[in-house]
The first five atom37 places (N, CA, C, CB, O) and aatype in JSON, in Angstrom:
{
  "aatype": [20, 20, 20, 20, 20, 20, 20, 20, 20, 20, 20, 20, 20, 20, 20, 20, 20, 20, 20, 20, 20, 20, 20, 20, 20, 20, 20, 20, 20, 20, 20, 20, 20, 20, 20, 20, 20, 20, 20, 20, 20, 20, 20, 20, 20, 20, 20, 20, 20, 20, 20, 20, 20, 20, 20, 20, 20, 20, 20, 20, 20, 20, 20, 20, 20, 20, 20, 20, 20, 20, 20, 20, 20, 20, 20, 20, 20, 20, 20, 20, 20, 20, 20, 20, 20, 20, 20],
  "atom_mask": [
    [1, 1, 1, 1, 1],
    [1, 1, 1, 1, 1],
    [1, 1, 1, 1, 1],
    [1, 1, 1, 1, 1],
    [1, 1, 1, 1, 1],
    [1, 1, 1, 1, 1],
    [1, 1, 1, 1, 1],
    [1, 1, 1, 1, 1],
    [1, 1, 1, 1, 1],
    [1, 1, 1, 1, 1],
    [1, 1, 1, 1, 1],
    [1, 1, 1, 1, 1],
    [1, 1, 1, 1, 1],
    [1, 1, 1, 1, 1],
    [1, 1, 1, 1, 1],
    [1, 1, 1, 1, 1],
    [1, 1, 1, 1, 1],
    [1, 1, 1, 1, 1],
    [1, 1, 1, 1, 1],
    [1, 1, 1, 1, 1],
    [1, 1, 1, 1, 1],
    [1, 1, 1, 1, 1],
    [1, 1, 1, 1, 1],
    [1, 1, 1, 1, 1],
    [1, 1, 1, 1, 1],
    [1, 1, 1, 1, 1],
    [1, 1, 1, 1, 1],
    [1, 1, 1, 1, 1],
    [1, 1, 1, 1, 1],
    [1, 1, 1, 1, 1],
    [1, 1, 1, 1, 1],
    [1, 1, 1, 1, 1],
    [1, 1, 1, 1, 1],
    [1, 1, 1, 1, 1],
    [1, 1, 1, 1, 1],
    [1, 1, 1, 1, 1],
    [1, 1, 1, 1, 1],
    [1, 1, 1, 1, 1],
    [1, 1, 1, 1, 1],
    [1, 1, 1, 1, 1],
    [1, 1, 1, 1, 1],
    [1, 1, 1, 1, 1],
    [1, 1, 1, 1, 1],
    [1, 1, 1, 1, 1],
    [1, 1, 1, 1, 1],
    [1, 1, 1, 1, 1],
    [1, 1, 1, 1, 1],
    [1, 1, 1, 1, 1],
    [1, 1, 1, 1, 1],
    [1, 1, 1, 1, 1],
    [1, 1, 1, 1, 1],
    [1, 1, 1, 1, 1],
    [1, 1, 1, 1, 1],
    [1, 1, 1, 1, 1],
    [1, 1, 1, 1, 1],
    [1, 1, 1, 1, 1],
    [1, 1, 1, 1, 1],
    [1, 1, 1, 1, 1],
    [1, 1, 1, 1, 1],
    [1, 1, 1, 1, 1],
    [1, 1, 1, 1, 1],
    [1, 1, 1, 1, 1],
    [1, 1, 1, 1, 1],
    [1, 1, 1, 1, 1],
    [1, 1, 1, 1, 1],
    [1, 1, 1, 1, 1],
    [1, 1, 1, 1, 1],
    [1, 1, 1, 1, 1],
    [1, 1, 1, 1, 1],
    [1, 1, 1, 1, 1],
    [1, 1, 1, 1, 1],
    [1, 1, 1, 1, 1],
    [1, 1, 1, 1, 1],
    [1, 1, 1, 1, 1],
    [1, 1, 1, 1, 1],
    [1, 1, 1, 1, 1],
    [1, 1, 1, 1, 1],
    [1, 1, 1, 1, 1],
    [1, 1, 1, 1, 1],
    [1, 1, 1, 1, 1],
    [1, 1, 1, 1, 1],
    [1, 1, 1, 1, 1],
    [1, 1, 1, 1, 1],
    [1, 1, 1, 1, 1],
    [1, 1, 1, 1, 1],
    [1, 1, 1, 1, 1],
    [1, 1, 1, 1, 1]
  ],
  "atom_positions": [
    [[-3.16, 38.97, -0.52], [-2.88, 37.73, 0.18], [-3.43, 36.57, -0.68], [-3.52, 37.73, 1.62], [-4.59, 36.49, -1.08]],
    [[-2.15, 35.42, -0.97], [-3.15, 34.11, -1.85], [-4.11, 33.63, -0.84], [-2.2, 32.55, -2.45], [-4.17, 33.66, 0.39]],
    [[-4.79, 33.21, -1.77], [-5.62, 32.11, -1.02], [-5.29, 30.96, -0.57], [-6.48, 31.74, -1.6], [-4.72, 30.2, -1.35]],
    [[-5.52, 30.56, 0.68], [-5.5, 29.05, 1.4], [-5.6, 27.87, 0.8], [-6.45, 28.86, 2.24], [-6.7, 27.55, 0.35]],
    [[-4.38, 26.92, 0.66], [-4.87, 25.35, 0.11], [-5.92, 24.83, 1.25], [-3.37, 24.08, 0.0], [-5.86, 24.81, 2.48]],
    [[-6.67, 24.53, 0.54], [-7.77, 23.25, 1.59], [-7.0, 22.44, 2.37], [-8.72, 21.99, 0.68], [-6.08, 21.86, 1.8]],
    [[-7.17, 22.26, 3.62], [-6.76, 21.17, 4.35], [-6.14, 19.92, 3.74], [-7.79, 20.82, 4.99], [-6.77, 19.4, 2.82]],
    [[-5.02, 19.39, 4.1], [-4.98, 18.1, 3.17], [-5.5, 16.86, 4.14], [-3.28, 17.78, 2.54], [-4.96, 16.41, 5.15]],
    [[-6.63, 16.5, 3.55], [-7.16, 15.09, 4.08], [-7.09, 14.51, 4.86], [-7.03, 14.33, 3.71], [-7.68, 14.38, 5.93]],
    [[-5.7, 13.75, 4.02], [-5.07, 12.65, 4.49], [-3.58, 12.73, 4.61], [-5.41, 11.6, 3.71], [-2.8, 12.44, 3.7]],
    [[-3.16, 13.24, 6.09], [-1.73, 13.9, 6.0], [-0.95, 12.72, 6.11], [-1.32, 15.06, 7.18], [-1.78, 11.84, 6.35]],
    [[0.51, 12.06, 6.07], [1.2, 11.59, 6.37], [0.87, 10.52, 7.72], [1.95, 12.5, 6.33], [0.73, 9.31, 7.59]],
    [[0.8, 11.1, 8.72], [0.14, 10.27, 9.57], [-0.74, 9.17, 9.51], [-0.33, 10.85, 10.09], [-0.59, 8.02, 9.9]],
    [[-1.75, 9.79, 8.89], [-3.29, 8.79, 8.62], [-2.62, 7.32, 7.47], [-4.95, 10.16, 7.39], [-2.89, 6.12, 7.57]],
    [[-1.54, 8.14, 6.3], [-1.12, 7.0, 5.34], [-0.49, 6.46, 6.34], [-0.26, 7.24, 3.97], [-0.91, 5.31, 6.3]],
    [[0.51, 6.55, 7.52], [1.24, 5.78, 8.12], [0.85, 4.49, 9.0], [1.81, 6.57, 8.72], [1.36, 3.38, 9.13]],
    [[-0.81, 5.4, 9.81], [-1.37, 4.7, 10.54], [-2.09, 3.49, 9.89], [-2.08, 5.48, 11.2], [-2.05, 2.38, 10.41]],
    [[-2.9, 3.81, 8.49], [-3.63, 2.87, 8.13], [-2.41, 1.75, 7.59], [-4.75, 3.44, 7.07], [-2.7, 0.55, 7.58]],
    [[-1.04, 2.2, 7.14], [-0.59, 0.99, 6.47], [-0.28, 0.46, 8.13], [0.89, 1.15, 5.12], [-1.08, -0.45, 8.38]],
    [[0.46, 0.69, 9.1], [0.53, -0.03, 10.5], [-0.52, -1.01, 10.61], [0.39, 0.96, 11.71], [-0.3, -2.22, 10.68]],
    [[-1.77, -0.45, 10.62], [-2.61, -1.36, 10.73], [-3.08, -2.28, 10.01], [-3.28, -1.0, 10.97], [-3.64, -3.24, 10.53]],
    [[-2.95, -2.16, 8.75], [-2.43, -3.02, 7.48], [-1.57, -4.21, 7.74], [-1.59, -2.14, 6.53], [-1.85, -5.28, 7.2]],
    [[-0.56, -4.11, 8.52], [0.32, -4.81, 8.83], [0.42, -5.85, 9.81], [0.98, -4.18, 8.96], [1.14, -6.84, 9.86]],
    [[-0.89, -5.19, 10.95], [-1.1, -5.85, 12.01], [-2.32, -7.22, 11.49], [-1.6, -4.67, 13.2], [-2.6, -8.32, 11.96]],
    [[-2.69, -6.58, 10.54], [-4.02, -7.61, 10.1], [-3.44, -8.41, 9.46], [-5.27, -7.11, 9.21], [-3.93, -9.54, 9.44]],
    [[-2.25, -8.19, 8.75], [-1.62, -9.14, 7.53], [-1.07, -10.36, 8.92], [0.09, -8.13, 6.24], [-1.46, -11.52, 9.09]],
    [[-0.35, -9.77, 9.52], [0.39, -10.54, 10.83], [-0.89, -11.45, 11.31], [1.02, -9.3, 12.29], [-0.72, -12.67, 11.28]],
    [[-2.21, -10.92, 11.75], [-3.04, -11.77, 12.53], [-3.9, -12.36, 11.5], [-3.82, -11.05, 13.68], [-5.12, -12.39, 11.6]],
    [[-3.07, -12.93, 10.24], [-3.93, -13.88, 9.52], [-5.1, -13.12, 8.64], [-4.59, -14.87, 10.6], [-5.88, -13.59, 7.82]],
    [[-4.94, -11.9, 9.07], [-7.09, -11.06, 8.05], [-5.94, -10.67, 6.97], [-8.65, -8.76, 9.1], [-5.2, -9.7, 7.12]],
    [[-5.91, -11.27, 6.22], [-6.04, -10.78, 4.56], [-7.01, -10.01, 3.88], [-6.15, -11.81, 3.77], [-6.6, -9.23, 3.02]],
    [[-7.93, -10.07, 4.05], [-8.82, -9.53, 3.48], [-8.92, -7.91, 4.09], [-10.02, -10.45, 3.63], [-8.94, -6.94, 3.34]],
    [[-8.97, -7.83, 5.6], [-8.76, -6.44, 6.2], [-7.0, -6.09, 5.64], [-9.03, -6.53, 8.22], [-6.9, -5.4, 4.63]],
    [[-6.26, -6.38, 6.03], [-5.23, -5.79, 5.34], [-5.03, -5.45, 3.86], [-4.4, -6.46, 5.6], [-4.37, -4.54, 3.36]],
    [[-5.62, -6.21, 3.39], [-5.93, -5.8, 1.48], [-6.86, -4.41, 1.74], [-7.23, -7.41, 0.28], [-6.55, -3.23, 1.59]],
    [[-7.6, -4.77, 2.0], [-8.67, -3.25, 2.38], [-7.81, -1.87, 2.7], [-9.72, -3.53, 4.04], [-7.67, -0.78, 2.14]],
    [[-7.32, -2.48, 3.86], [-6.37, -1.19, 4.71], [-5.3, -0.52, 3.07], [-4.86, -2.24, 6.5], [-5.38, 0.62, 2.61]],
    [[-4.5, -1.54, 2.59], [-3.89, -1.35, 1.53], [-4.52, -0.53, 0.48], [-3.58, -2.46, 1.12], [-3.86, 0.46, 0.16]],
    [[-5.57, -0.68, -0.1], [-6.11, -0.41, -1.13], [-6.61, 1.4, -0.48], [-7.33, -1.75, -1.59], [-6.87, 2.19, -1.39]],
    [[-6.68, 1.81, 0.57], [-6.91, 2.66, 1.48], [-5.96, 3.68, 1.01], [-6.78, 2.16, 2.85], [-6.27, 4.76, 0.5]],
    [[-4.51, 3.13, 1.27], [-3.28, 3.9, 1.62], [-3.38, 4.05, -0.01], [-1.76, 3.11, 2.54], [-3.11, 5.12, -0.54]],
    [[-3.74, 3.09, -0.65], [-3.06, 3.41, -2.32], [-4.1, 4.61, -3.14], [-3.14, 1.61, -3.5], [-3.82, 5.32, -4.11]],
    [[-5.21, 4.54, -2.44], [-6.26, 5.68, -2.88], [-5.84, 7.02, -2.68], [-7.55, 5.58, -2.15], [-5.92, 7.87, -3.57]],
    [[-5.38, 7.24, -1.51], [-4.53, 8.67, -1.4], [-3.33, 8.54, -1.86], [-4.32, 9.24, -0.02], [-2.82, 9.63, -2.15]],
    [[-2.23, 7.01, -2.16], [-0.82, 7.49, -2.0], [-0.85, 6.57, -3.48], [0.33, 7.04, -0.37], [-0.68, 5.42, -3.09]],
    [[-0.95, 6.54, -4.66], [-0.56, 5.42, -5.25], [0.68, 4.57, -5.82], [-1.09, 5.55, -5.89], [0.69, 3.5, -6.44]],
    [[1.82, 5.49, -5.34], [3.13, 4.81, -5.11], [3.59, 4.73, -3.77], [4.14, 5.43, -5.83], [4.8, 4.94, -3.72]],
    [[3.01, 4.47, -2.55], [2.92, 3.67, -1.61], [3.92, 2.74, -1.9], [1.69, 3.2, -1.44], [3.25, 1.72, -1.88]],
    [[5.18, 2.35, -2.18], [5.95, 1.32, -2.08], [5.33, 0.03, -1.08], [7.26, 1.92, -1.6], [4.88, -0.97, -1.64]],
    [[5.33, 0.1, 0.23], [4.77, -1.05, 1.16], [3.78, -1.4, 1.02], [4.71, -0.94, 2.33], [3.61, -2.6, 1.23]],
    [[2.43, -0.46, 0.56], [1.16, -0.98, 0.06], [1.3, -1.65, -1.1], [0.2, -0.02, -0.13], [0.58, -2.62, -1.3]],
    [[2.01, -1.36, -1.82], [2.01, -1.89, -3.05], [2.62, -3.48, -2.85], [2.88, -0.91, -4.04], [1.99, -4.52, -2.99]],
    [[3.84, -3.33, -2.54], [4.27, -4.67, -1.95], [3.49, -5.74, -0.85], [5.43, -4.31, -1.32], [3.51, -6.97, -0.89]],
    [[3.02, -5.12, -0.16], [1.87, -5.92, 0.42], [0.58, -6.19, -0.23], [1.52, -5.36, 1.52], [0.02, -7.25, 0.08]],
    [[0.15, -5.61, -0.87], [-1.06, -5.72, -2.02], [-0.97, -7.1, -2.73], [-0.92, -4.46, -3.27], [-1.76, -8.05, -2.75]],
    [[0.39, -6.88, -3.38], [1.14, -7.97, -4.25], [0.99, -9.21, -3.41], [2.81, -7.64, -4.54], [0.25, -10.17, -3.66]],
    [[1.79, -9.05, -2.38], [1.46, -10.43, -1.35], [0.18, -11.31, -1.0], [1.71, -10.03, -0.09], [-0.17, -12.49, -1.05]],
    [[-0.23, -10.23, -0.69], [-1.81, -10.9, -0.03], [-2.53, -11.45, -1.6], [-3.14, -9.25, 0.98], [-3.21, -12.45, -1.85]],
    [[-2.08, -10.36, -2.45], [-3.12, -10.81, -3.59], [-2.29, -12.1, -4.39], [-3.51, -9.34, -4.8], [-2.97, -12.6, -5.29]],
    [[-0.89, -12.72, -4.19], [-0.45, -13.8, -4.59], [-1.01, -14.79, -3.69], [0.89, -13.78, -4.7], [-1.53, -15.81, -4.16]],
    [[-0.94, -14.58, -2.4], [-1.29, -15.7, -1.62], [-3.07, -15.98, -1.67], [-0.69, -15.37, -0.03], [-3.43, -17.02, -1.12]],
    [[-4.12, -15.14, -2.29], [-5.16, -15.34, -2.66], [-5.4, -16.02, -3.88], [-5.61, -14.4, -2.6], [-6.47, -16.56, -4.16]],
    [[-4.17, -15.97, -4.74], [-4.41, -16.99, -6.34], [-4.58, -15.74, -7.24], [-6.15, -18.29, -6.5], [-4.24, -15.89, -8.41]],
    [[-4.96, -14.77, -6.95], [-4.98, -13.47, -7.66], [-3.69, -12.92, -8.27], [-5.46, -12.48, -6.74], [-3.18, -12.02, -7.61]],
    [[-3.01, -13.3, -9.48], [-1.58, -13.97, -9.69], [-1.64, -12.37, -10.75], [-1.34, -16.09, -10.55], [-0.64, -11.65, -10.87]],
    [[-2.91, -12.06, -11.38], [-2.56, -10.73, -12.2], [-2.41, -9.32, -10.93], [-4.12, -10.41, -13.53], [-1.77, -8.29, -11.12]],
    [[-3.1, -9.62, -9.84], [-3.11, -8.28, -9.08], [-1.94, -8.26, -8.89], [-3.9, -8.06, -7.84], [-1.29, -7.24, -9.14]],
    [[-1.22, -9.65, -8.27], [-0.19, -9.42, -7.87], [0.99, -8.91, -8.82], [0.01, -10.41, -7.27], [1.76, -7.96, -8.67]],
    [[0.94, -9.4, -9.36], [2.05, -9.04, -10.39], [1.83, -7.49, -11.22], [2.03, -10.34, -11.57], [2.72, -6.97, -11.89]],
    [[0.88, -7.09, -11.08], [0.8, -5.7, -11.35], [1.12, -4.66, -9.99], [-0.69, -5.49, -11.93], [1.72, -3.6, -10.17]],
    [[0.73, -5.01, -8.82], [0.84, -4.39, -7.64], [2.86, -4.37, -7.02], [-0.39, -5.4, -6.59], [3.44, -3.52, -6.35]],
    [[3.32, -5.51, -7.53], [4.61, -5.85, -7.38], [5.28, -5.16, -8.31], [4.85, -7.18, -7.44], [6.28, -4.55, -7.92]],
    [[5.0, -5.09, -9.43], [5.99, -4.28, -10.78], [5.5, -2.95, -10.66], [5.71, -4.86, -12.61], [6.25, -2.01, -10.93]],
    [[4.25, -2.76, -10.26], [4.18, -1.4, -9.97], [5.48, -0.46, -8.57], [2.5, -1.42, -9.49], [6.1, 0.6, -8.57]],
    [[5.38, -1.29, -7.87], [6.37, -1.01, -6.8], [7.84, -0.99, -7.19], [6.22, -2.02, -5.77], [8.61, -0.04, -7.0]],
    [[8.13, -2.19, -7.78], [9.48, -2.57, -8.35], [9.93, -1.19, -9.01], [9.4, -3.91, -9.5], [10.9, -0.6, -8.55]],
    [[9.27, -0.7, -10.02], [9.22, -0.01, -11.3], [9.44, 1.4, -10.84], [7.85, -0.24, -12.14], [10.32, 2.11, -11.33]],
    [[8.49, 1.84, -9.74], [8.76, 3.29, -9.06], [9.72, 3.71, -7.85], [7.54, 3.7, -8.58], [10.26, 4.73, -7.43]],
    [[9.61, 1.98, -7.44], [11.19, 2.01, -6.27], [12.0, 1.03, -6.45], [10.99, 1.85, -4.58], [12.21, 0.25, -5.52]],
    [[12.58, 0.88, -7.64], [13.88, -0.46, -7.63], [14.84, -0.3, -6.55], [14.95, -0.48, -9.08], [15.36, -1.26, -5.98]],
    [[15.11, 1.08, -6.22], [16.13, 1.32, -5.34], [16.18, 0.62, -3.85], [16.12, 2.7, -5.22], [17.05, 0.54, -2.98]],
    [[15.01, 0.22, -3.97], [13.92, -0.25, -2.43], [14.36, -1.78, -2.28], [11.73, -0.18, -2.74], [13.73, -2.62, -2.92]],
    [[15.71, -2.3, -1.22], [15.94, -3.58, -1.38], [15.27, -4.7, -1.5], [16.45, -3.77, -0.74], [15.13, -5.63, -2.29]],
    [[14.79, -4.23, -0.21], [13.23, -5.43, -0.11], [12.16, -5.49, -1.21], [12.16, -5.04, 1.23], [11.43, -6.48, -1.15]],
    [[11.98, -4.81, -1.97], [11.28, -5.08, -3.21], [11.74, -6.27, -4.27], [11.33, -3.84, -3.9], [11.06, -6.65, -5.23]],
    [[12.93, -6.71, -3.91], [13.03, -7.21, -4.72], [13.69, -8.63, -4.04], [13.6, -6.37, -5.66], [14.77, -8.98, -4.51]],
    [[13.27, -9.21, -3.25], [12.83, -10.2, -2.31], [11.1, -11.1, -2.2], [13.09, -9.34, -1.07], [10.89, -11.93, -1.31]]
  ]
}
């Protein structure tokens, strides 16, 4: 009999829930908690398309003009196919 993969972590859910809530903070003005929440989802997921695109956001609207633009082409680059990316 193989042996058992370890539990995975952080299943699908947890990436879903934290970017939701990501979203709710971006909506109620906390930038800073939604950057957090983001940087969260991108630690387990790092092509996260929506984290990434939201990353980009928050970190343009902070003056942070290199995050963004690395967090945005990072997204662009692994999901062009992704309409809204390129909005």
């Amino acid at each position: 009999m193989p042996p058992r993969a370890p539990p995975n972590p952080s299943p699908p859910a947890d990436i879903r829930a934290r970017f939701a809530a990501a979203v709710r903070h971006y909506e109620a003005g906390r930038g800073r908690e939604a950057f957090e929440l983001c940087q969260q989802v991108l630690a387990i997921d790092a092509n996260h398309a929506d984290a990434l695109q939201l990353t980009g956001i928050l970190a343009l609207q902070a003056g942070n003009v290199a995050v963004a633009v690395d967090a945005l082409g990072r997204a662009v680059a692994r999901h062009g196919n992704v309409p809204d990316l390129h909005n």
